[in-house]
N, C-alpha and C positions, 0 to 999 in steps of 0.2 A: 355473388361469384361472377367472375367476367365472363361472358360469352364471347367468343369470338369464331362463330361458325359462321362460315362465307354464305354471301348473299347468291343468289344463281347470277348476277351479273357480275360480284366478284371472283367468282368461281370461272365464269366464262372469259373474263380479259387474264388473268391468271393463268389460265391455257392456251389464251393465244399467243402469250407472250413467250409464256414457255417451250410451245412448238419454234416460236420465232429466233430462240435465244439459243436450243438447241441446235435447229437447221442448219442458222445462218451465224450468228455471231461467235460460236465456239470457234467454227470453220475459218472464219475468215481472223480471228483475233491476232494471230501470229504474223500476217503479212499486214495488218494494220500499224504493228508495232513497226515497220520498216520500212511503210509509206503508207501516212494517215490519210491521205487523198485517194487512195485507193478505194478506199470504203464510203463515199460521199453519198452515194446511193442507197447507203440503209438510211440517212437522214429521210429520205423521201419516204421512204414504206416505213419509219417509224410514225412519221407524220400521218400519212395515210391511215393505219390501225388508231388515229383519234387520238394516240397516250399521251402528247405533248400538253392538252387543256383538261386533261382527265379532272383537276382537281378543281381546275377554275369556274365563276359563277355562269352559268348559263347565259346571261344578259353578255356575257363579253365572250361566248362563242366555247365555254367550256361545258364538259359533261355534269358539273354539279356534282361531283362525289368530294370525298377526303381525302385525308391523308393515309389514310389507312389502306384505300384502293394505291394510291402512288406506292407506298411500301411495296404493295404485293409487286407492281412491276419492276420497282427498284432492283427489288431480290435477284425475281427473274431476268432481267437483262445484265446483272453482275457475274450469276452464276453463267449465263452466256460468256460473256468477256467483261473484265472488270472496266478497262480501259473505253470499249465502246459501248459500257454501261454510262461510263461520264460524257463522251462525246451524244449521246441522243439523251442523255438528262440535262444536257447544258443549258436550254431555257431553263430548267425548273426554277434557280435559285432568285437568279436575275429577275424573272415572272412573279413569284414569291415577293419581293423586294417592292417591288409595285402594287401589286395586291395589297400589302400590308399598308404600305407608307402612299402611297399616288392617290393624286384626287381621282373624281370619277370623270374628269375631261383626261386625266393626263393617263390613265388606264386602255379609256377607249382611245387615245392618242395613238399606244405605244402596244401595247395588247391584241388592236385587233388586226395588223397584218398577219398576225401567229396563229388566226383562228382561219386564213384566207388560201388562193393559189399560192400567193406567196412563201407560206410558211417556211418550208425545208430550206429557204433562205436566210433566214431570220436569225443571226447568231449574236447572244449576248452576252456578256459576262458580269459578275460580280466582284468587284474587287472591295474585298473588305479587308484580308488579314495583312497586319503589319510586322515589321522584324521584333518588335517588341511582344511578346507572349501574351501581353497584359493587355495587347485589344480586347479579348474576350471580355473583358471589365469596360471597355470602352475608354481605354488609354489609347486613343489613337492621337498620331502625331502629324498626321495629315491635315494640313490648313485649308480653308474656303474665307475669305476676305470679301468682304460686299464694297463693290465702287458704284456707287450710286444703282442701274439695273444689273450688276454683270456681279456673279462671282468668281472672283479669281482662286485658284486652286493650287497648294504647292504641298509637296510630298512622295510618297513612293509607297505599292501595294505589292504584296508577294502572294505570288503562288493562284496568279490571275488565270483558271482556266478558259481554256478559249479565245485570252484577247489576241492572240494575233492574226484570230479569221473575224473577229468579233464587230462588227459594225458600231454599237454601243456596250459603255460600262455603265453598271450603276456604281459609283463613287461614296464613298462614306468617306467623312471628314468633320473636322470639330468647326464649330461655327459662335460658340459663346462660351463661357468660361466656367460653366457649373462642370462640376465633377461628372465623368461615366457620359453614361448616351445620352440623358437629356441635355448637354451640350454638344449635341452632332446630328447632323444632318443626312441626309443622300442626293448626290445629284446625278442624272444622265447627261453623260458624257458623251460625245462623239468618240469613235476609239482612234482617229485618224485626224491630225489636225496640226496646231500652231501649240508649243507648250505641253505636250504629251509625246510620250515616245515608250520602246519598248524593248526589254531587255529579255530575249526569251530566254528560259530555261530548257536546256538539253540534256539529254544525256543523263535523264529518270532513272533510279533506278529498277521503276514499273509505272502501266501504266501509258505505254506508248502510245499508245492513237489516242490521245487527246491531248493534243497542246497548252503550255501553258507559259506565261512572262510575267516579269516584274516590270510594273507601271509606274516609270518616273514622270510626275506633276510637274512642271517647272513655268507655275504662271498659267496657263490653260483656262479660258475663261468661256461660262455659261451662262444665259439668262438665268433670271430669277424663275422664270416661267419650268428653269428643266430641276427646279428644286421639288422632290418631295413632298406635300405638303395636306395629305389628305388625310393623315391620321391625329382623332379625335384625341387620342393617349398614345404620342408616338414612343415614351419607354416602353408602355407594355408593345404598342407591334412591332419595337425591334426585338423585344426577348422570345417574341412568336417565330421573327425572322428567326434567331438563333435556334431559337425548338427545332423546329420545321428543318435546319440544315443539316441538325445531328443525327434527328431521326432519320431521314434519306439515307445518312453514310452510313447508319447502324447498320440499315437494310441492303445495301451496296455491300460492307465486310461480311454480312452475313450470307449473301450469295456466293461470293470467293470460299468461304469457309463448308458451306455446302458440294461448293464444287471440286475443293480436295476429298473431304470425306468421302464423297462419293468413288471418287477415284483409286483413293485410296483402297477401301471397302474392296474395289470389283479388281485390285491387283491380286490383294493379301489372297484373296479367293481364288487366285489361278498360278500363280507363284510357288512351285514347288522346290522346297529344301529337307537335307536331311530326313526324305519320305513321305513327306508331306504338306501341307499347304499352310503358306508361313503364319496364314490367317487364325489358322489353328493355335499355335503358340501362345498364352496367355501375354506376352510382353510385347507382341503387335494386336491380338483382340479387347485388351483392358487397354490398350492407348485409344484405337477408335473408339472403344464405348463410350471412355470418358469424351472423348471429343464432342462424340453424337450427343451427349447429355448438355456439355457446353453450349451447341450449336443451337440446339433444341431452348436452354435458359435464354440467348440472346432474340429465338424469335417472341419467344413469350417478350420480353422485355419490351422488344421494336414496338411487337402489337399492340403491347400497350401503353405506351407513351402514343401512339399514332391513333388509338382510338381518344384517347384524356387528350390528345390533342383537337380531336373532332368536336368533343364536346366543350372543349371551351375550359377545362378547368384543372387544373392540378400536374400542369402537364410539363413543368420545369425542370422538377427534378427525377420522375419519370426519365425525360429525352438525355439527360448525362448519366442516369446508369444505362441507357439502355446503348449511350455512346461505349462507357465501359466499357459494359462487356463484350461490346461487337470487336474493341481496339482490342483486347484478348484474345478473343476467339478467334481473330484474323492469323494475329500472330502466331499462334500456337497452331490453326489446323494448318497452314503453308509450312510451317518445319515440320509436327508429327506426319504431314505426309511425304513429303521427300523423305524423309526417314525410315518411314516405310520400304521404301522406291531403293533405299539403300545407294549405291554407285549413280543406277539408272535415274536417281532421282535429280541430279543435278546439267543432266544434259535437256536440250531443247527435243530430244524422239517424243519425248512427257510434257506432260503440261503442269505436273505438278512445282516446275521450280518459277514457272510463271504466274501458279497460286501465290506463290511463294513470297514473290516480287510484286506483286497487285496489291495481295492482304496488307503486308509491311507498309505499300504505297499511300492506299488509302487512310490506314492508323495514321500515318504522319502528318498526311494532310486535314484530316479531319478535327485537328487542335492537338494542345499539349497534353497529357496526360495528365500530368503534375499539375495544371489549373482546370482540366474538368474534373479531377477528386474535388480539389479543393471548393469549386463552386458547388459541387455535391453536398458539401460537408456543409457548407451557409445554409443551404435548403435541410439538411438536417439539423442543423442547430445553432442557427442565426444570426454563425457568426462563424468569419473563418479560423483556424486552428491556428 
């Protein structure tokens, strides 16, 4: 049977996140949404509480934990604010990406101003997903061309969070002609340069404080030296990459989903109608139970793709249900609670229409629905439907 009872050190960053997430990130989430510069100074005291290396190897300036510990803060900084859950997670993925694929010169290259004074500096992003659905398969249509040391690069990336504050991209692009990822690479990119440019996305429909653009390639050229190139079996450590990105988001909707319920919960409870408290009515207490039930199936889920991820094994198909069911449970607690909320559910006095708008944000971004069943369905039976 799985255990998953917290260690006292996980138990202790867990609360301190959670004091942190409560204090400060609920409070400020709404003026983030309407100037992200406002908030620059949680980067600093994020940094400060250590969370940014929590998962990374100690030799490169991290705490040596898992994935499992990154979840628990996932949660709690989403259930703070969904949006400045992804602006202080923004190294994760980019970091990730290096970890997996980067030699050990080009880790301590790029890694260790993130563990230094520097850090709260340090913004990078990941641009992997393309207009086509079918990157998840590693149909990307992003080229890298080798001219003797230099790769040239030509294409376009969507839904690049961060690049427009971002100093570096990590890039993915196809480099040789085999099918899927073992014909694709990663390179670090400068985000600011000759042959790179940027098309920001505005006007989210959640999700404000963290910026995000599409990256047009047009020619943009890297050494060979900013290639990727430290992984022993680079299929399996992009499909790690991909584990690792889903499980994050699972824990991230899971926090917004949290953070309706909860709200919901403590309205129904003071909401008086026709005599009594609306809470009482079975057609608003059987929508939260189910919900609480949901909420409750997606942490078991997280947990456990993120601990099968710690260990090394079986952790594939784990990380897409446990994507799933978080792209459910997002969806659904942001409507059952403004529904709750009734009228008042759709104005800004609530913050439930801002669950609302996070939850839906997140689902979107986190892939297609209709190709994480279907990668789901290969891990169940070995073949797609």
């Amino acid at each position: 049977m799985a255990d998953f009872s917290l260690s006292e050190e996980a138990t202790s960053i867990r609360e301190e996140v959670r004091r942190f997430a409560r204090a400060t990130l609920r409070e400020r989430g709404r003026a983030a949404e309407v100037d992200p510069a406002s908030v620059e100074d949680l980067r600093t005291s994020f940094y400060e509480l250590g969370l940014v290396q929590l998962d990374w190897p100690e030799e490169l300036g991290g705490l040596g934990l898992g994935l499992f510990e990154r979840v628990l803060v996932s949660e709690e900084l989403a259930y703070g604010d969904a949006g400045l859950a992804l602006l202080l997670d923004d190294a994760g993925l980019a970091a990730r990406a290096l970890l997996e694929l980067g030699s050990a010169e080009q880790q301590q290259r790029w890694l260790a101003p993130w563990a230094g004074d520097q850090a709260p500096g340090q913004v990078w992003g990941l641009a992997l997903d393309e207009a086509d659905l079918a990157w998840e398969r590693g149909a990307l249509f992003t080229m890298a061309s080798r001219e003797d040391d230099l790769w040239r690069l030509m294409g376009a990336k969507y839904f690049v969070l961060q690049a427009p504050r971002a100093s570096h991209l990590v890039v993915f692009a196809r480099t040789g002609f085999e099918p899927g990822w073992p014909g694709i690479d990663a390179f670090v990119v400068p985000a600011r340069g000759e042959g790179l440019s940027l098309e920001v996305e505005s006007n989210r429909l959640g999700l404000g404080a963290v910026s995000s653009a599409r990256v047009l390639l047009s020619g943009c050229t890297v050494p060979e030296s900013a290639r990727l190139c430290g992984a022993d079996d680079k299929l399996a450590a992009v499909q790690r990459l991909l584990a690792y990105r889903r499980i994050v988001a699972a824990a991230h909707m899971l926090g917004v989903a949290r953070a309706a319920l909860e709200y919901a919960c403590g309205y129904a409870e003071q909401r008086p109608a026709f005599g009594r408290m609306i809470g009482q009515f079975q057609s608003i207490a059987f929508k939260l139970a189910d919900l609480a039930t949901e909420i409750d199936a997606t942490r078991w889920l997280t947990w456990q793709a993120a601990s099968l991820f710690d260990e090394g094994s079986d952790f594939q198909l784990a990380s897409l249900q446990a994507l799933i069911q978080a792209q459910e449970t997002a969806h659904r607690a942001g409507i059952d609670s403004v529904q709750v909320l009734g009228g008042a559910g759709f104005i800004d006095d609530y913050p439930v229409e801002k669950f609302m708008r996070d939850g839906a944000a997140l689902a979107s971004l986190s892939g297609s629905r209709l190709v994480v069943e279907e990668l789901a369905a290969e891990q169940l039976f070995g073949t797609a439907p």
